[in-house]
N, C-alpha and C positions, 0 to 999 in steps of 0.2 A: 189533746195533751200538749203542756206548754213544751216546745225546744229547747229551753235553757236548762242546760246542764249545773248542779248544783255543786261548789267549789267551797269547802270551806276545814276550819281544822276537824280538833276531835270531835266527835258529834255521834250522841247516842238519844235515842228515842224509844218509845214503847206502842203498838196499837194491838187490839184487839180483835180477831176477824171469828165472827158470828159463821156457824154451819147448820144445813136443815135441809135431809134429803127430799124431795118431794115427790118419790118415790113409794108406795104401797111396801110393808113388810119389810122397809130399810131405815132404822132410823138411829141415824149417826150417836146418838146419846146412849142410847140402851146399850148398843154394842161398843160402846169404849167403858159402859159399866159394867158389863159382862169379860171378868179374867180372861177369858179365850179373847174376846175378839178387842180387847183394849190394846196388846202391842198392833194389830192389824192394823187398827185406825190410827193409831201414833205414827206407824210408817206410810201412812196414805198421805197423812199430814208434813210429815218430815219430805218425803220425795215431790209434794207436790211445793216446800219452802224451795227444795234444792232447785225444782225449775223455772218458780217463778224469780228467785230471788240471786240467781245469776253463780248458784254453786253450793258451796258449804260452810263459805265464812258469811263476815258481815251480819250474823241474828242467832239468836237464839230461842227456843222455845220457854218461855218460865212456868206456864201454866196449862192445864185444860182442864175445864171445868163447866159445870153443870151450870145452863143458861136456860134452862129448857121453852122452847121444845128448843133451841138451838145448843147449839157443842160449841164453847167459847174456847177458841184459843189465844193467849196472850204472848205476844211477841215482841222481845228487846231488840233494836236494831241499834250498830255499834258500828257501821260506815253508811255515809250517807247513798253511797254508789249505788250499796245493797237494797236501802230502804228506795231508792228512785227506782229503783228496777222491779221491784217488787210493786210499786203504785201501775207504774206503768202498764206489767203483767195482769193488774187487778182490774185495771181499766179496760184492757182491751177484750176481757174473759179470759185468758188464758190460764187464769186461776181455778177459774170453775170447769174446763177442760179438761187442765192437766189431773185435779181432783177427781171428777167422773173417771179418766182412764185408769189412774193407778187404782180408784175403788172396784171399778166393774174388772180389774185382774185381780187384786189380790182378794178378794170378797168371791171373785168366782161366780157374777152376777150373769144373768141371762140377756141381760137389755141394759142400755146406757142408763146412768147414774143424773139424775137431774138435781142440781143442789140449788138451793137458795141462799147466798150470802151477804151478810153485812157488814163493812170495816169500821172500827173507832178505834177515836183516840181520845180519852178521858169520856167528855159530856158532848163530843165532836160527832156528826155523823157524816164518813168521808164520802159516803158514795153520794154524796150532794153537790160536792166540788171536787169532782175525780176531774175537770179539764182545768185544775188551778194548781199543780204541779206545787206550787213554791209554797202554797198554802199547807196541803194536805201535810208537806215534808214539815211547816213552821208546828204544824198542831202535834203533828208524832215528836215533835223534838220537847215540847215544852209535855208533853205527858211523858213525864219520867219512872220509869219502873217503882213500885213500890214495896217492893219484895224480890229475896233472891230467887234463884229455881229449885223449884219444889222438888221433893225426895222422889217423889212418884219418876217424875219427869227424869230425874237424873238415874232411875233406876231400868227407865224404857231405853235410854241412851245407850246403855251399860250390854241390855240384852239387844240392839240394833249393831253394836260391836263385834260380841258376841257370833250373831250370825253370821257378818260381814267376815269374819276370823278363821269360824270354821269351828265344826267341833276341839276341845284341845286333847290331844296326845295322851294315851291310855299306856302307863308301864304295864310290861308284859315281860314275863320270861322268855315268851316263845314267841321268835319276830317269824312273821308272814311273809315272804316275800309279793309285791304288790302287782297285779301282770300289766305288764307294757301298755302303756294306753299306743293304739292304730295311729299309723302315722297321718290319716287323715281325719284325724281328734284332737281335741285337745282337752287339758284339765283348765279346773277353775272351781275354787273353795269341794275337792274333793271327788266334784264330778267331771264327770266325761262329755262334752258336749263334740257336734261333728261339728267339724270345720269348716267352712265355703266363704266363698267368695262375697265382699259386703255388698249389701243391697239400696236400693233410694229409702228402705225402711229404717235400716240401721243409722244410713247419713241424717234422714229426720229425726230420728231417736236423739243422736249424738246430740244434734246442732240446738234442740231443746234443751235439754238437759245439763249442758258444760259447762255452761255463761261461759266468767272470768277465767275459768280453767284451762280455756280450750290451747292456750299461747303452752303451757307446761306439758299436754295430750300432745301439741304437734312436736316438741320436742323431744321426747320421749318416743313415739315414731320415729322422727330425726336419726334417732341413731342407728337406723337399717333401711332409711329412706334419701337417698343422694339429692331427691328434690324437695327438702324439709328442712336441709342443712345449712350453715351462716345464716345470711340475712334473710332465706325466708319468709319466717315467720312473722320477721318483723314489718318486710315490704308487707304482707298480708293485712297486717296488723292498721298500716297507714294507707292502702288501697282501699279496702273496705270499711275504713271506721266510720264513714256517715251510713252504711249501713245497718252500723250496729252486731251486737254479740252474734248471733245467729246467725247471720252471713256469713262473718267470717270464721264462725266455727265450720258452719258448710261448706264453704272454700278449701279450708285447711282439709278436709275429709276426702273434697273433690279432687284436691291436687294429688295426695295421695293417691286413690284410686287409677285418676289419670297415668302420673307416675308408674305405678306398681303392677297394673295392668291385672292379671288371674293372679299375681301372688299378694293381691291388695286382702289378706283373710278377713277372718273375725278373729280367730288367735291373735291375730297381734294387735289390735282396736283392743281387747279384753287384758294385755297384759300392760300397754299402754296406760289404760284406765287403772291396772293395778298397782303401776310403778307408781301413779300422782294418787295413789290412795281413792280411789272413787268408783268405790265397787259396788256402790247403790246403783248410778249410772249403769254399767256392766251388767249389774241383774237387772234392770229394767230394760236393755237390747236383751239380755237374754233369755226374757220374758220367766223368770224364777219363781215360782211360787212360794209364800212365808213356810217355813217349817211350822209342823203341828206342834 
């Protein structure tokens, strides 16, 4: 994959990434046409954009749709950052990866999820020139979306919120008083989870999943962390940056820990991730199952 970082104004693109489990009794199309298991795969899809593509902005999803045997999904990219980061993800596997994991959790599979995938952009087929960097980015720019996002999509959106949110608020005449959750508990969307100390699982979780986000996670800790505080972040930011995202999301988790020693929790990683809105992240360290 080329070094050269890609610099330029506004810049939005479209590609296409083909899916096909090759797996026996798993087959990514039937179960996104199947009501029940279609929000599943739209959040297998969605969690595995958020880690390849370095968080939650930068792309959107406009389409998925019947390729058969593959499950096409159509993707607008609307910064270039996002769309380099996401090639790069594609190229190294981390796409097919991070896919296999969120499917064999949230699907509840017995054995790893093996997918076969294809990327395009228009009549392009990228995974022919995944080590030409400036290429792949010039063919996703010049295929330009040609349709806005579909109702379907915006309706999966809607119930990924939804979940994220929490049931909402039932009036009642007669209020419940709720009992204390344990002081070595904590809450999150409702439930009660026990509280410990983070793990090297949790720091790998995090440092996949954060990208861009990670600078606004550490500040957000910052504010009960004396070694997160001023400049920080930002030395972090300029230490690590030939690194790249994932180091220094790792660093920033490390230094915490370091710092924090036994009072480094998961409560405060989970409320951290709730102040900067990224509770996708959060249920996937939490290992959360989809509600039925």
């Amino acid at each position: 994959m080329a070094d050269k970082t890609v610099d330029r104004g506004p810049w939005t693109g479209c590609s296409v990434l083909f899916l096909q489990s090759l797996c026996p009794g798993v087959n990514l199309l039937s179960l996104y046409k199947d009501q029940q298991g279609k929000f599943i795969i739209y959040k297998v899809i969605k969690l595995t954009l958020i880690d390849s593509a370095g968080g939650l902005g930068g792309y959107e999803i406009l389409k998925v749709h019947d390729a058969d045997p593959f499950l096409g999904v159509e993707v607008k990219f609307v910064d270039v950052a996002a769309c380099q980061q996401f090639l790069e993800s594609y190229s190294s596997g981390a796409v097919r990866q991070s896919l296999s994991q969120h499917a064999c959790r949230l699907l509840a599979l017995p054995q790893e999820l093996t997918v076969e995938t294809q990327l395009k952009a228009s009549t392009h087929i990228l995974d022919l020139n995944l080590d030409k960097l400036e290429l792949c980015l010039e063919h996703i720019h010049h295929s330009q979306p040609e349709r806005l996002r579909d109702e379907e999509i915006d309706h999966l959106e809607q119930q990924l919120q939804s979940q994220a949110l929490g049931p909402a608020p039932q009036s009642t005449i007669i209020t419940q008083e709720e009992p204390p959750v344990p002081s070595n508990c904590f809450k999150f969307q409702n439930k009660v989870f026990e509280d410990r100390m983070l793990t090297a699982a949790d720091v790998q979780s995090f440092s996949n999943g954060v990208g861009r986000q990670w600078k606004h996670v550490g500040r957000a800790l910052g504010k009960s962390c004396r070694a997160l505080k001023g400049p920080a972040i930002d030395n972090l930011a300029y230490e690590y940056e030939r690194e790249g995202l994932y180091e220094q999301a790792y660093q920033l988790l490390s230094r915490f820990i370091q710092a924090e020693g036994r009072a480094a929790k998961l409560s405060r990683l989970v409320k951290a991730l709730e102040d900067c809105k990224l509770t996708s992240l959060a249920e996937n360290i939490l290992d959360i199952q989809p509600r039925e």
